[in-house]
C-alpha positions in Angstrom: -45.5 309.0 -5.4 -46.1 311.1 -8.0 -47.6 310.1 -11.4 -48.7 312.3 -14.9 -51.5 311.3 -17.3 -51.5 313.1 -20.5 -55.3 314.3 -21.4 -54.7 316.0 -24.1 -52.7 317.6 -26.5 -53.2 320.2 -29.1 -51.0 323.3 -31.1 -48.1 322.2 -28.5 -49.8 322.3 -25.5 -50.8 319.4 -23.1 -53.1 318.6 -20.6 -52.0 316.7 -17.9 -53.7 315.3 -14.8 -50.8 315.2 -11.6 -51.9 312.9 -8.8 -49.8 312.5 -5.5 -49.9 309.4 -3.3 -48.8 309.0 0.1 -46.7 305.7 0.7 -49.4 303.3 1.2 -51.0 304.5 -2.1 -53.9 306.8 -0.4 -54.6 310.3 -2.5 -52.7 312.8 -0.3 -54.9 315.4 1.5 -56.9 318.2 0.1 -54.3 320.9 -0.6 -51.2 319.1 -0.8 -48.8 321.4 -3.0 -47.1 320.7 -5.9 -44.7 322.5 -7.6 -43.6 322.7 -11.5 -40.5 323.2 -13.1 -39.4 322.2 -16.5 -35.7 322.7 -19.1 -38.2 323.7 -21.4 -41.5 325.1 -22.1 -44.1 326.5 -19.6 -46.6 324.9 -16.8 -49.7 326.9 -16.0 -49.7 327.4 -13.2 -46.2 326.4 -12.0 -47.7 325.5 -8.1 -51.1 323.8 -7.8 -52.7 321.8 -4.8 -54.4 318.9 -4.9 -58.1 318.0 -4.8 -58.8 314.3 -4.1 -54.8 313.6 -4.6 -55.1 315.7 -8.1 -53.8 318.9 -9.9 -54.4 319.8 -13.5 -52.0 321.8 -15.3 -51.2 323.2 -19.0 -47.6 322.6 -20.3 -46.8 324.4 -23.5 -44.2 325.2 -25.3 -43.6 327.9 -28.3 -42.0 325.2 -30.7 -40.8 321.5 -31.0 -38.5 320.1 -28.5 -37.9 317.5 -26.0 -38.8 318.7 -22.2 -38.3 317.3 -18.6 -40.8 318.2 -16.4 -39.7 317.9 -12.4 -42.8 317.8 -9.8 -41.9 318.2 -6.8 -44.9 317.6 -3.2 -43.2 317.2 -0.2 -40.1 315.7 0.1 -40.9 313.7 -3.1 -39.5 314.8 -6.8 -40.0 313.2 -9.8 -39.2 313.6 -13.4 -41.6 313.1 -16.6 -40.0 313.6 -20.1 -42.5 315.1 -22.9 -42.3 315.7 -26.8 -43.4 318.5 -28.3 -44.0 318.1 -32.1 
């Protein structure tokens, strides 16, 4: 699975924390990739790997607006919606 904490945010740009679990709940390995796309707004850097089942990644945008972020690792996609104000 795939879940998103939100670390920070400031002058429409979050902080987010990305952590990847295999099935039985275990951080993936070292190096696991994930890739970021989003409708709207930018993810810095759009592929990361994971460190002890985590990536950390900027998402900005250049003005207010809803956005769906999709993270994809592996076979495994999932969807995060975000408000930029």
């Amino acid at each position: 699975s795939i879940n998103v904490n939100q670390l920070g945010y400031d002058n429409l740009t979050y902080s987010l924390e990305i952590t990847v679990t295999d099935g039985s709940g275990n951080p993936v390995p070292d190096g696991t990739g994930i890739r970021i796309n989003s409708s709207y707004g930018v993810a810095k850097p759009s592929f990361a790997v994971t460190k002890n089942g985590k990536a950390s990644i900027k998402f900005a945008s250049m003005k207010a607006g809803s956005a769906v972020l999709s993270i994809s690792s592996g076979t495994v996609t999932q969807e995060f919606t975000l408000e930029f104000q």
